[in-house]
C-alpha positions, 0 to 999 in steps of 0.5 A: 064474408071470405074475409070476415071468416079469415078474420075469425080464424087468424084472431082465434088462432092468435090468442085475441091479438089483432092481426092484420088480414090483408084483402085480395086486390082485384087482379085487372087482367080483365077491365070493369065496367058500368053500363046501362041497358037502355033508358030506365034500364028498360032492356035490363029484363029482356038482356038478362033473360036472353044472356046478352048486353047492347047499345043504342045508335042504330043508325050507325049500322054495324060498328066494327065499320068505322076505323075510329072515334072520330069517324062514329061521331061524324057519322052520329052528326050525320044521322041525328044533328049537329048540334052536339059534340057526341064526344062521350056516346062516340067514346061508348060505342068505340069501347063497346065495339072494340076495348071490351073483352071478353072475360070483362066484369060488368055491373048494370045500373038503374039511374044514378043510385041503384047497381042491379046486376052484374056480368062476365062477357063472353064474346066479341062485339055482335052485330044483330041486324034482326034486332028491332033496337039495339043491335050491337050486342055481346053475350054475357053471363050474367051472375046477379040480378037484383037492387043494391044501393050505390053510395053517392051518385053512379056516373051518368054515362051510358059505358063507362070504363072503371078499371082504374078505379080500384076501390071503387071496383073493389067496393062494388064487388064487396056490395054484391057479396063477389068472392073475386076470381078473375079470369088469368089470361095474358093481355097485349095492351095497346101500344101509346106514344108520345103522338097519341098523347099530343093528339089526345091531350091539349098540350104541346111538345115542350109542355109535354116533355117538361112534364114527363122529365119533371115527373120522372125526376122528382116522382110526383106532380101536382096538376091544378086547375078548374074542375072539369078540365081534364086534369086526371085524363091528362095524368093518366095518359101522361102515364101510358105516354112512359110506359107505353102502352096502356097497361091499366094494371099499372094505374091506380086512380083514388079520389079524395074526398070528406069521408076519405080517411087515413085508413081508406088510404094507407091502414088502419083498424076498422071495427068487426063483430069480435072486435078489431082488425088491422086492414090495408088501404089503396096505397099500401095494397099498390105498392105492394103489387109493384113492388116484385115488379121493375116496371114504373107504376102510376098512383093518381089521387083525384081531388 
């Protein structure tokens, strides 16, 4: 509705000439995540009411206890069986424990189609032994609650972290109506090195230095492979690898699909009540945001 009433306002004031409003990217000083309160959504009236979030796996006791991923999954292993890998819920509740931040955008689903909710954390992780189920928890303030439909399907996973996904964040603010107005506080990324890549990516040395000389070099690579395999976390830890340190502000991931136009990509004109307006897409509004800036920024097209 900002945007629409700048539109009004510089149209009129050019005489009916179509001028170019430029939305205001998301500033990810804080990240963006989505989450699920439960099976069904079955906590989501209870969180709301008593201001809070949480996550699951009480048998794991208070989270901070743990020194990393990998020993959240032994530990899962341990309680609930061995027969699965536990790679994603333990991937969960690291974050939820220790990389969300307070002053993160939150968005609550229902299944795989339906956003109902939205929310500012506001404290560090908590554990809250006199809870009955669900005792790791953080406050947030919670900012919607009602039912928006989500175009295609929502990620499964129960926290997913998003930030990277620019349009996608910026669509899911543009659907709840959000006028964005992040939180500015600096932020310390965590450092990343070419050891965390090997250890976290499939890959060898040479692979790896092959890659990185290629791509700084030529300034784009293709990666080609079956779907599923990692392709686009590969790219991104590829990126923090020459930055590093993971600095998701200098990440911008887009993905391609049917319904992915030139306009969505670089700028078009998109109709209105009173007409036409020029409007700016992912790529264009990236490079604009690195362009006063002499670090290196990553752009990943997922397709």
């Amino acid at each position: 509705m900002v945007l629409y009433k700048r539109f009004l306002k510089e149209w009129a004031e050019s005489g009916g000439n179509p001028v170019i409003v430029k939305p205001t990217p998301p500033k990810y000083k804080n990240r963006y995540w989505m989450y699920a309160p439960g099976e069904g959504s079955r906590f989501w009236d209870e969180f709301y009411e008593k201001g809070i979030m949480g996550i699951g796996w009480e048998e794991l006791g208070d989270l901070k206890q743990y020194d990393s991923k990998e020993a959240m999954k032994q530990k899962m292993k341990e309680e609930y069986g061995e027969e699965y890998s536990y790679k994603n819920d333990g991937y969960a509740t690291w974050q939820f424990a220790n990389e969300m931040n307070v002053g993160d955008i939150v968005f609550v689903k229902r299944g795989r189609g339906k956003i109902i909710g939205r929310g500012i954390v506001s404290s560090d992780y908590i554990y809250d032994k006199d809870r009955d189920e669900y005792n790791n928890i953080r406050r947030v303030e919670w900012t919607h609650k009602g039912e928006w439909d989500h175009e295609g399907q929502i990620v499964l996973k129960t926290l997913t972290d998003i930030t990277p996904y620019t349009d996608y964040c910026r669509k899911l603010e543009d659907l709840l109506a959000v006028d964005i107005d992040i939180i500015d506080r600096e932020v310390k990324y965590d450092p990343y090195t070419e050891n965390d890549f090997l250890n976290e990516v499939f890959m060898d040395r040479e692979r790896y230095l092959d890659l990185k000389n290629l791509l700084l070099k030529k300034k784009n690579i293709i990666l080609e492979g079956a779907p599923g395999v990692g392709k686009t976390f590969m790219a991104e830890r590829l990126a923090f690898s020459i930055m590093g340190e993971k600095d998701i502000s200098r990440v911008r991931v887009v993905q391609f699909h049917q319904s992915y136009s030139y306009e969505d990509f670089i700028m078009g004109y998109r109709p209105t009540e009173q007409g036409f307006t020029l409007k700016t897409g992912a790529f264009y509004d990236f490079c604009k945001e690195a362009e006063p800036d002499d670090k290196e920024y990553f752009f990943i097209i997922d397709e």
